[in-house]
C-alpha positions as CSV (number, residue, x, y, z in Angstrom):
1,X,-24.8,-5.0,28.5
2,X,-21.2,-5.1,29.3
3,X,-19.7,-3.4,32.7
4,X,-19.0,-0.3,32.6
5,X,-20.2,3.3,34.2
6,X,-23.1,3.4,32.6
7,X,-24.0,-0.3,33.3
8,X,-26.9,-0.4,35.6
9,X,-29.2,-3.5,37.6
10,X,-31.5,-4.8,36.0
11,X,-32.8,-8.0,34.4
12,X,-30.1,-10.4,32.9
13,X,-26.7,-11.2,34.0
14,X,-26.5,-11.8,37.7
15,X,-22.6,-10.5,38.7
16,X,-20.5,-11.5,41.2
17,X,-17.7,-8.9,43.3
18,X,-15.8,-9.3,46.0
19,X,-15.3,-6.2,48.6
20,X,-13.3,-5.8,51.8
21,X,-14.4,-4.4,55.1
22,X,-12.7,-1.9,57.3
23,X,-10.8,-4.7,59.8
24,X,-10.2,-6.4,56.4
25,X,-12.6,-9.4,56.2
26,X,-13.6,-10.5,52.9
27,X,-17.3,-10.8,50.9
28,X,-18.4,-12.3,48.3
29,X,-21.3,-10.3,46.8
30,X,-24.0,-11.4,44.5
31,X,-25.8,-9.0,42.8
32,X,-28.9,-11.0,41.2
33,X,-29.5,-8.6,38.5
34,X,-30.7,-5.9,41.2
35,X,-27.7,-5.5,43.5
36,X,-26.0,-2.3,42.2
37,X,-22.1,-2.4,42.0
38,X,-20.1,0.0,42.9
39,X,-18.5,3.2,40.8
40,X,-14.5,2.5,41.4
41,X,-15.2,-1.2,40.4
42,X,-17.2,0.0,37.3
43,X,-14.6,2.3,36.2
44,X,-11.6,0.1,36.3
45,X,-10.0,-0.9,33.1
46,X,-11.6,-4.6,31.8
47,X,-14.1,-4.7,35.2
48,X,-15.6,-7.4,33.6
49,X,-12.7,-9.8,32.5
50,X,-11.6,-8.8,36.4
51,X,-14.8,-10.3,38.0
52,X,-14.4,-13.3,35.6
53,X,-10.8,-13.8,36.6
54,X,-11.5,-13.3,40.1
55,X,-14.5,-15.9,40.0
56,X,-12.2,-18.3,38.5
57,X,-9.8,-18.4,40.7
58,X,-12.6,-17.7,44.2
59,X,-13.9,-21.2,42.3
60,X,-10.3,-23.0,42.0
61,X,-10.7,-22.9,38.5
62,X,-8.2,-21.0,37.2
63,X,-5.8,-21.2,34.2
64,X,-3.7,-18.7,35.3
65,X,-3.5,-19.3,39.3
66,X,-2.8,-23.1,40.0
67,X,-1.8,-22.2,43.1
68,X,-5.0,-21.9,46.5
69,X,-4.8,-21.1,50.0
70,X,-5.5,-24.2,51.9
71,X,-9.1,-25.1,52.4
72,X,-10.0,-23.2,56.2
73,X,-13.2,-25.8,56.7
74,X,-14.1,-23.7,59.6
75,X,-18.1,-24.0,60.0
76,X,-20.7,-21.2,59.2
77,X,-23.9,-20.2,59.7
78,X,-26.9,-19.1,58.0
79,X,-28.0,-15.5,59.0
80,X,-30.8,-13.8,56.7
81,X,-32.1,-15.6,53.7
82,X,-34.1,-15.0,50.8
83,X,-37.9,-15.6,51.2
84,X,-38.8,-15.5,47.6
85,X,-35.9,-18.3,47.0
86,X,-36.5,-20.5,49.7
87,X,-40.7,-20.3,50.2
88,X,-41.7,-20.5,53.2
89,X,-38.6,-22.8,54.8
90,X,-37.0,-21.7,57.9
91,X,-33.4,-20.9,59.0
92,X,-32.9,-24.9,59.7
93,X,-34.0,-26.6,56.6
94,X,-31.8,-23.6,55.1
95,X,-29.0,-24.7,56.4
96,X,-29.4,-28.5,56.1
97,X,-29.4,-28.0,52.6
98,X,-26.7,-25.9,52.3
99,X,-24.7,-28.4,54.4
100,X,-25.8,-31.1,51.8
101,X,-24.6,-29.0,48.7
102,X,-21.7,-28.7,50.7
103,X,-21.1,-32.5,50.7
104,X,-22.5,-33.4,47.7
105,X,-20.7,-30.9,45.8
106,X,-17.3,-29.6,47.9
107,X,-15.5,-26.8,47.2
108,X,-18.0,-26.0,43.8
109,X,-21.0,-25.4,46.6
110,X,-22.6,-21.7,47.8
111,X,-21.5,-22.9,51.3
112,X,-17.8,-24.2,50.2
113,X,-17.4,-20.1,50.2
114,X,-18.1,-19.5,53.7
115,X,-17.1,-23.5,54.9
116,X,-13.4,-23.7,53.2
117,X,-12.9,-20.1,51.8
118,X,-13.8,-18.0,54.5
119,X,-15.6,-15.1,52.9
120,X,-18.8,-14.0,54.1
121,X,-21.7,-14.0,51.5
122,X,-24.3,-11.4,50.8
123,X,-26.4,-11.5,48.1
124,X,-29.1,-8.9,46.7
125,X,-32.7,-9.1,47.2
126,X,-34.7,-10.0,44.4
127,X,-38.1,-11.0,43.2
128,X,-40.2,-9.7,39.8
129,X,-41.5,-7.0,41.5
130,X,-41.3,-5.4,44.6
131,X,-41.6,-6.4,48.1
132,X,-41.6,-10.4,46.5
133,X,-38.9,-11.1,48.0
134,X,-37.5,-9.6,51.6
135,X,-34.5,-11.5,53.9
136,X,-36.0,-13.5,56.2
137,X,-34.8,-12.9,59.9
138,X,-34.2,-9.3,59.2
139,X,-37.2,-6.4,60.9
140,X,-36.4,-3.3,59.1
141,X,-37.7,-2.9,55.6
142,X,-35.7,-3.7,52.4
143,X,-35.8,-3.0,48.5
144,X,-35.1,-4.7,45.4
145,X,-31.2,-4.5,45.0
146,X,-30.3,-4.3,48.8
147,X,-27.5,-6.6,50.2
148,X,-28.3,-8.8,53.1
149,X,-25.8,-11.1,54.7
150,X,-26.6,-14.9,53.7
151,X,-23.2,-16.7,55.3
152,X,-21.3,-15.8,58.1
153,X,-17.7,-17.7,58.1
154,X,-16.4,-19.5,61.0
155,X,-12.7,-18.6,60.1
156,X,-12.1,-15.3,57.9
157,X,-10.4,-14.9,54.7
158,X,-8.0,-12.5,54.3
159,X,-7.0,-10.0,50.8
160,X,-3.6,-12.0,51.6
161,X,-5.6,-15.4,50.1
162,X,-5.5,-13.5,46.6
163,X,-2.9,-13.2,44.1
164,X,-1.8,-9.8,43.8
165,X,-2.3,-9.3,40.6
166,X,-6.0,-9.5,41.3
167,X,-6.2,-7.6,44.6
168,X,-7.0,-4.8,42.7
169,X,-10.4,-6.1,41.5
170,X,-11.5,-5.8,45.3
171,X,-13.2,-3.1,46.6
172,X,-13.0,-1.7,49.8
173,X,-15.0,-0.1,52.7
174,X,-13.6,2.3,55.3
175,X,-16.5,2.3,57.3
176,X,-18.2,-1.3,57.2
177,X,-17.6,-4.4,59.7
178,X,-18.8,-7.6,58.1
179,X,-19.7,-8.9,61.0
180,X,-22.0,-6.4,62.6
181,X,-23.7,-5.6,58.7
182,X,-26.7,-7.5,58.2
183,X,-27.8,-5.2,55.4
184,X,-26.5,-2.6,52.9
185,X,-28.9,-0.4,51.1
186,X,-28.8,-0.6,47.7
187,X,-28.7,3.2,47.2
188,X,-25.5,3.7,49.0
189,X,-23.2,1.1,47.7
190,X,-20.7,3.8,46.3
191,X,-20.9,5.2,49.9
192,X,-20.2,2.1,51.4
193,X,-17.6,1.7,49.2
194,X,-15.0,3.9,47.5
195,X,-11.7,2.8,47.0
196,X,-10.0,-0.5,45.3
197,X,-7.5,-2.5,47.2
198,X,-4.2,-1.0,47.1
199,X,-1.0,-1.8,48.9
């Protein structure tokens, strides 16, 4: 099913979108099939190619954009993490292997995003049925489709690090700090956020 407003969670693609706190900070949001997305993003004209294009170029492997902000590699750390992905591990093995990826595989790993690019990472809790999988480190209760906060950069990225032309694809919070956030509810992502980045 392609992206659109009637496009809603549920097995198959796993999407990725990018959204913008209130102070500005950047994060990367993965939706694992459950995550919902918000309304303004759904709405816009091509959302789809947008996310692609976005990806591309959040990946350095863009066509169009040869041109990246210089790699930040300013540390992060692992905050909640997913317990049906990750069985049973705690936070240090978590971040040992993320810190392998990340020099095994540079700027193409998960942790590359938080390490060079300097967005935080949250991702959507997922599982085949409910209550399988929960983040780990986090005390209140969660759903299927909830965002928690997986990477936490040491250096933050900036809507400045995009092109313009794609600034537009970004969504925006008036009321959210990244950094104080652990999780979003699922239900209130088009509360969260409204708007598209605009100059």
């Amino acid at each position: 099913m392609s992206l659109d407003e009637q496009w809603e969670p549920g097995f198959g693609t796993i999407y990725t979108w990018l959204a913008m706190d209130r102070v500005g900070r950047i994060a990367v949001m993965v939706n694992n099939c459950f995550g919902d997305i918000p309304k303004v993003l759904l709405a816009l004209n091509g959302a789809e190619e947008m996310l692609d294009t976005l990806s591309e170029f959040m990946w350095e492997e863009s066509e169009v954009f040869r041109s990246y902000p210089p790699l930040k590699k300013c540390g992060f750390t692992v905050d909640l993490y997913s317990a049906w992905r990750w069985q049973g591990r705690d936070k240090a093995f978590v971040l040992d292997e993320l810190l392998r990826d990340l020099e095994v595989r540079g700027i193409y790993s998960e942790a590359s995003l938080a390490f060079n690019k300097g967005f935080f990472v949250y991702h959507a809790v997922e599982g085949s049925r409910e209550g399988e999988d929960f983040p780990v480190g986090f005390d209140g209760p969660t759903s299927m489709g909830d965002y928690f906060r997986f990477l936490v950069p040491g250096e933050y990225a900036s809507i400045e690090d995009f092109p313009e032309s794609l600034r537009p694809g970004v969504v925006v919070s008036q009321t959210l700090d990244f950094n104080s956030k652990q999780v979003l509810s699922g239900k209130c992502i088009n509360e969260y956020f409204c708007d598209l980045y605009r100059r």
